[in-house]
C-alpha positions in Angstrom: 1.7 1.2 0.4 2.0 1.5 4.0 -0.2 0.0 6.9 1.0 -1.1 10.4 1.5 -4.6 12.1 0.4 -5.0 15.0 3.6 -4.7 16.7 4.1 -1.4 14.9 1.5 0.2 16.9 1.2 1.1 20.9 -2.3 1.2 23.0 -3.4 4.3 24.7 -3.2 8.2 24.7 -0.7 9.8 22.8 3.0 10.2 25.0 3.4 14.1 26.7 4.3 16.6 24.1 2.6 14.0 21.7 -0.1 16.2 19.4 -3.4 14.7 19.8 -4.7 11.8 17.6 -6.8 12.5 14.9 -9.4 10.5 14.1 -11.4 9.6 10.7 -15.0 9.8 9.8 -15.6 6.6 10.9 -14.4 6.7 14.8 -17.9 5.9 16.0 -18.4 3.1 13.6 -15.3 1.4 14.9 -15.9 2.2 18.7 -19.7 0.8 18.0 -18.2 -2.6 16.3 -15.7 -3.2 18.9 -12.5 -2.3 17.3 -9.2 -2.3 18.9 -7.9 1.1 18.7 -4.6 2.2 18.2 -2.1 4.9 17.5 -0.4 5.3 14.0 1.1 8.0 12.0 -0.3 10.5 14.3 -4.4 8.7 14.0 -6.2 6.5 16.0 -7.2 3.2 13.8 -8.6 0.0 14.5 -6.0 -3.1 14.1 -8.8 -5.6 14.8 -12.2 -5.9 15.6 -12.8 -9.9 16.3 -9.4 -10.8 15.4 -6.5 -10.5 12.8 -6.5 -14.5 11.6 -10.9 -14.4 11.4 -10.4 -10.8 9.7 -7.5 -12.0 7.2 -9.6 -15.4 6.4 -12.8 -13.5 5.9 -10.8 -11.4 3.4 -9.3 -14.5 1.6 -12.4 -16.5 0.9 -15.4 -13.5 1.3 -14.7 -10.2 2.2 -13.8 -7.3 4.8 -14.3 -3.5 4.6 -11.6 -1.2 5.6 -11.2 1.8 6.4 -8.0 3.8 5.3 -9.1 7.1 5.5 -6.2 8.5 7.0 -3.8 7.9 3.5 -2.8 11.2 2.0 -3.9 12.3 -0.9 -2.4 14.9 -3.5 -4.0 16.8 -6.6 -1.5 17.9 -9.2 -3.2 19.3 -12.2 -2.7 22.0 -14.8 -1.3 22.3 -18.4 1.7 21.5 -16.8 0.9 18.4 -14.6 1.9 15.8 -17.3 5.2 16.7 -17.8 6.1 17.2 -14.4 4.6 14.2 -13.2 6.9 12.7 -15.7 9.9 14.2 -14.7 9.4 13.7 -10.5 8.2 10.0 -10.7 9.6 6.6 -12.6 7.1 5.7 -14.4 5.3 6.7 -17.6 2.8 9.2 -16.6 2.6 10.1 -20.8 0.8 6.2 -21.2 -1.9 6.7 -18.4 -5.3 7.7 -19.9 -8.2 9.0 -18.1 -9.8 6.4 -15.8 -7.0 4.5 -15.4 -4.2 4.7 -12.3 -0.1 3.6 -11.5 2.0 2.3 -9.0 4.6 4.6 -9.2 7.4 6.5 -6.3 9.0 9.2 -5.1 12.2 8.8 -5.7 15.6 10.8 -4.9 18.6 11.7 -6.8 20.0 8.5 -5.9 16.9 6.3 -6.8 15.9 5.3 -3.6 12.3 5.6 -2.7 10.8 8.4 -0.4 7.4 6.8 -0.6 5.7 5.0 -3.2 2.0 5.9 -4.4 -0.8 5.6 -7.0 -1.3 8.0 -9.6 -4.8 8.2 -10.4 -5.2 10.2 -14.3 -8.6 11.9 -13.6 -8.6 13.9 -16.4 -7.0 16.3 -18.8 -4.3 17.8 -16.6 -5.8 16.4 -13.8 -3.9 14.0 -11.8 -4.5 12.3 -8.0 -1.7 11.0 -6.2 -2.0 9.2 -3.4 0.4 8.5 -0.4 1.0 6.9 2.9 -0.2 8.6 6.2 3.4 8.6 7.9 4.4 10.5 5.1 1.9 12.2 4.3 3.3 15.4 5.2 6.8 15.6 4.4 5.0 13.7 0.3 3.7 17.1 0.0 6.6 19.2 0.9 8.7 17.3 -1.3 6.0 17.4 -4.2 5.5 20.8 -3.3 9.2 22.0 -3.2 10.0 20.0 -6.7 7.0 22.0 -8.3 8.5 25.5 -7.5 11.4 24.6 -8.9 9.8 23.2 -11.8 8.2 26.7 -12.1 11.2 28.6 -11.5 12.8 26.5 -14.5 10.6 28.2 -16.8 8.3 25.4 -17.5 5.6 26.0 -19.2 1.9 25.3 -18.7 0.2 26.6 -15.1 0.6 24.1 -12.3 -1.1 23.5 -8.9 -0.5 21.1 -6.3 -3.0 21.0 -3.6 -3.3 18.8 -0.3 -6.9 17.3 -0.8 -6.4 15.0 1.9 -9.1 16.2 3.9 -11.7 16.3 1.3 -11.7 12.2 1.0 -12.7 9.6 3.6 -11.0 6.3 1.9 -13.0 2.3 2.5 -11.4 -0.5 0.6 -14.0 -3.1 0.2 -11.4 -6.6 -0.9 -12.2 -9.5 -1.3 -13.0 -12.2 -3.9 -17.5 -11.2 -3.2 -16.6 -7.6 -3.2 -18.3 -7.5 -6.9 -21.1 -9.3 -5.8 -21.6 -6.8 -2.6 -20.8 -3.6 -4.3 -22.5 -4.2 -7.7 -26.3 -3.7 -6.7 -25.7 -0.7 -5.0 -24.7 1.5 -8.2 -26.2 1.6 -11.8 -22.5 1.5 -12.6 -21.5 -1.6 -14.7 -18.5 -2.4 -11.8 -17.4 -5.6 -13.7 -16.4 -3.2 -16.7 -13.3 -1.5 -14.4 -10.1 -3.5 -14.9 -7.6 -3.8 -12.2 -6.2 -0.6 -11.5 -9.0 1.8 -13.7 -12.0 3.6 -11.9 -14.8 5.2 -12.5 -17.4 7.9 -10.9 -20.4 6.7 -9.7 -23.1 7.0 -7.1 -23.4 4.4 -4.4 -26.8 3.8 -2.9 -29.2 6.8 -3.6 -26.8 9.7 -2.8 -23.6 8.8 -2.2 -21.2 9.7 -5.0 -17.8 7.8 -5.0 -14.7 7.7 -6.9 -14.5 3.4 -7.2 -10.8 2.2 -8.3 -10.4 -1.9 -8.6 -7.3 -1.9 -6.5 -6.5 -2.5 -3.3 -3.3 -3.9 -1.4 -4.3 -7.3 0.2 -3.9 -9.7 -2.9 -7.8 -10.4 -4.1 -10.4 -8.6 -6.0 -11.8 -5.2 -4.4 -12.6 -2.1 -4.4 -11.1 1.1 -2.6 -13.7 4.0 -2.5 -12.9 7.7 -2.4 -16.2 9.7 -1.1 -16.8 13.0 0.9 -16.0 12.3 4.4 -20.1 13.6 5.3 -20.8 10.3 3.4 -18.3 7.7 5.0 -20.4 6.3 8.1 -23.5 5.7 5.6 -21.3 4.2 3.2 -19.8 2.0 6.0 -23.1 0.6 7.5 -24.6 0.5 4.0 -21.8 -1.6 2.6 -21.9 -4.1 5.8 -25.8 -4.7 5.8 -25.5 -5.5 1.8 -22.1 -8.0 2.8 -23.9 -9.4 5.9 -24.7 -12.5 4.3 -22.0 -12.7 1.6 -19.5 -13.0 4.7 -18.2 -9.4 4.6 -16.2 -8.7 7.6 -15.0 -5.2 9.3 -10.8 -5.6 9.3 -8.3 -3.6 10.8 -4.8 -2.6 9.9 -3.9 -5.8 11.6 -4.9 -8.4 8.7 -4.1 -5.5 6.0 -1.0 -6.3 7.0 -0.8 -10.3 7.1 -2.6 -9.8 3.6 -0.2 -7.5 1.8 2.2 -9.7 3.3 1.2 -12.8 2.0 0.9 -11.2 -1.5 4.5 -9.8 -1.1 3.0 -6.5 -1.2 6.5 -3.4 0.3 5.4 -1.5 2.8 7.1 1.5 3.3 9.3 1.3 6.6 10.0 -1.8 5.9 10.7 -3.2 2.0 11.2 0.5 1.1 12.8 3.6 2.7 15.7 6.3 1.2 18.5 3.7 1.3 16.2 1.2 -1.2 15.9 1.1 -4.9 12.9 -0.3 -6.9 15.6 -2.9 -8.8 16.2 -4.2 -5.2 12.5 -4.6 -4.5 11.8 -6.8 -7.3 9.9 -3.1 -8.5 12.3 -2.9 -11.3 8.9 -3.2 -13.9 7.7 0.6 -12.7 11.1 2.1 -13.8 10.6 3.4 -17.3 14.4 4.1 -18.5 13.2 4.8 -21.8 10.6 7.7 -21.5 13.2 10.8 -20.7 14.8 11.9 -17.6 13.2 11.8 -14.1 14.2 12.2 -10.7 16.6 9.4 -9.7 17.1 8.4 -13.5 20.9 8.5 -13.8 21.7 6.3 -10.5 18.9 3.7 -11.5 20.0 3.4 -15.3 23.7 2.9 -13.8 22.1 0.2 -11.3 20.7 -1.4 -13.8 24.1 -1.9 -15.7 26.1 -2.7 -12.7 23.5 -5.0 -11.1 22.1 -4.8 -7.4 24.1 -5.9 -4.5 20.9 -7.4 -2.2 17.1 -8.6 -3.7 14.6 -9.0 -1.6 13.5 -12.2 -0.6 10.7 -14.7 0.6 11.2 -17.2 3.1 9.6 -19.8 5.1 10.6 -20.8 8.4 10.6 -24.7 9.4 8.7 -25.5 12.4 8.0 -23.2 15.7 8.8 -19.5 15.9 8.3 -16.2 14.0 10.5 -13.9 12.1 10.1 -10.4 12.9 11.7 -7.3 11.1 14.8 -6.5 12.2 15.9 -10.3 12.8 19.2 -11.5 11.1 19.4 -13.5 8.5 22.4 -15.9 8.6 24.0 -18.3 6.0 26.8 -20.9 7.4 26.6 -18.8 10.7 27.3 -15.6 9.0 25.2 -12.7 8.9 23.9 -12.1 4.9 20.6 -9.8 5.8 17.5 -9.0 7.9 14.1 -9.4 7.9 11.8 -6.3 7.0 8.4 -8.1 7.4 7.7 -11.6 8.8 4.5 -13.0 10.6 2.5 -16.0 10.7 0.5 -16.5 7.9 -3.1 -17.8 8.6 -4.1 -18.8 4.9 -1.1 -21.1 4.5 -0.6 -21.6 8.7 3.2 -21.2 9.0 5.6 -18.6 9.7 6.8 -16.5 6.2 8.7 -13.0 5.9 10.9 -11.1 3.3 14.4 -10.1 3.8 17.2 -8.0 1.7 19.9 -10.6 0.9 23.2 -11.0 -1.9 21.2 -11.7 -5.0 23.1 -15.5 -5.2 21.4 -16.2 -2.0 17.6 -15.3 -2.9 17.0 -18.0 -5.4 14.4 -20.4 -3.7 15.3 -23.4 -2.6 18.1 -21.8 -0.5 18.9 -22.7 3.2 18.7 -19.9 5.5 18.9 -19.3 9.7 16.9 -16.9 11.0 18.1 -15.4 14.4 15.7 -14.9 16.9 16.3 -13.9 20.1 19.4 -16.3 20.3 18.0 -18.9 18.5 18.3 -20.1 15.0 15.6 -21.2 13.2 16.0 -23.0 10.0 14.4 -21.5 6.9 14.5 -21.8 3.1 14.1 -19.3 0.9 11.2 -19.1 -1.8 9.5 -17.4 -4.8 7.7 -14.5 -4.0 4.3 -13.5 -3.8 3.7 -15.9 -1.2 -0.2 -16.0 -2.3 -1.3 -15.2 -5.7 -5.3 -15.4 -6.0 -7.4 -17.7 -8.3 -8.4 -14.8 -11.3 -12.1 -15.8 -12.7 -11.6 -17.6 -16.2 
């Protein structure tokens, strides 16, 4: 899912022309705490408050709270909704019960992604799907457009699809004391959800939430869908009951250097509409065997054929950072380029990911990466990066 780097963003009022920024429920909270506020995907967010490397650490070995109220969110739901969330998206909408939710995509004709997304099964015909803000728009045209037609096919079984996106202020609460902040606060038994399942629940006295165990920063959390009236509340309840176990507001920022470290695409970056899930190492969401969906045919023949680039970790050797966009060479020749690098502050050396010939992404391989005339050495590695210590 997508969230910016710091370099992906630019301070100060929005260019002439430019629509305002919009802002989320919890503006005040994050002018009151100090954040850093910047513009992305049409909102103003905060990428730090004392600091990426303290945020990202406090994330790693305590907690942080943040708020990603601006994703898009999607309700498809009818009689129908099943079988045409099987058909538009590659994986197996027919296996998710109630309570539980997907990674899945977007995907065109060709295969290649026009966003990825959860799918959260709320109920009978019920169905959540959940987007990136940049897209957030043109997700729902394209869900929107796809259901007409679906309609007009002579599908049967009634079908809605509704933008609920204002109707849900969004806090992800990750790290490995998130249990052991969030628990008290709800009669709900939280260490019942299993990654990626959720449940309804009240928080504090009044405040009802949707709780999911996923997140996208690599450890143990919580992401928490309430009414946006309830958000600020939430926030300052959740950081009074954290305050001791360590729980940090982050920004966008260390979201980033996390999902990094974890190998977690971002869209933008490891995935756009010229990028297949087989070349993502997402190959696991594609279910070939279910029926036909969108992008079916040109992934099944991928499949066969093999991929011509894999995406790739690396490490660089000594000073200097790999950004996106640098080349990655091979014996002086270019082979690839890098869609996310940064300096990672749990293992405290530069790391990225980069599209190269599959023969050239097995670790262990010697890579340069390019960087504004220089070339600094680098060796490929296995990806994630960071894989967190799961409770025995």
């Amino acid at each position: 899912m997508s969230e910016p780097t710091p370099s992906d963003t630019r301070p100060g009022a929005p260019r002439p022309g430019e629509a305002p920024l919009r802002r989320t429920p919890l503006h005040a909270q994050h002018v009151a705490a100090g954040g850093k506020l910047v513009p992305f995907a049409g909102w103003e967010m905060p990428v730090q408050y004392a600091g990426v490397i303290d945020e990202h650490r406090a994330v790693r070995r305590a907690a942080g709270l943040f708020d990603v109220s601006h994703m898009g969110e999607i309700r498809v739901r009818g009689a129908g909704a099943e079988a045409f969330l099987q058909h538009l998206t590659p994986n197996d909408v027919a296996k998710l019960p109630a309570g539980r939710a997907h990674y899945s995509g977007l995907l065109t004709e060709r295969g290649t992604y026009v966003d990825d997304l959860l799918c959260y099964h709320l109920g009978d015909g019920d169905y959540l799907l959940v987007v990136n803000a940049a897209n957030r728009e043109a997700d729902l045209a394209w869900v929107g457009e796809r259901a007409e037609a679906w309609r007009a096919g002579g599908a049967e079984g009634p079908l809605e699809v509704i933008d609920v996106s204002d109707d849900y202020a969004l806090l992800a609460l990750q790290g490995p004391r998130a249990l052991e902040i969030l628990d008290p606060l709800t009669p709900a038994d939280l260490s019942a959800i299993r990654y990626y399942g959720f449940a309804t629940c009240r928080i504090g006295d009044q405040v009802p939430a949707l709780v999911s165990r996923t997140g996208y920063t690599g450890e143990d959390g919580f992401e928490l869908y309430v009414d946006p009236d309830h958000a600020p509340g939430l926030w300052e309840m959740l950081l009074a009951a954290g305050e001791r176990a360590g729980l940090r507001p982050a920004g966008l920022g260390a979201r980033d250097t996390l999902r990094l470290e974890a190998a977690m695409a971002l869209y933008g970056h490891e995935l756009d509409r010229e990028t297949t899930p087989y070349e993502a190492g997402l190959g696991w969401m594609v279910q070939l065997d279910k029926g036909d969906f969108v992008g079916r045919e040109a992934l099944a023949r991928q499949r066969e054929d093999g991929i011509g680039r894999k995406l790739a970790g690396f490490e660089v050797e000594g000073r200097g950072i790999a950004r996106e966009g640098y080349p990655v060479l091979v014996d002086g020749r270019e082979v690839g380029r890098v869609t996310s690098g940064t300096w990672s502050p749990t293992f405290e050396k530069a790391l990225g990911m980069a599209y190269v010939p599959p023969a050239l992404a097995a670790p262990g391989t010697t890579i340069e990466i390019e960087v504004r005339g220089r070339r600094l050495p680098a060796e490929t590695v296995e990806l994630p990066f960071y894989r967190r210590e799961k409770p025995s």
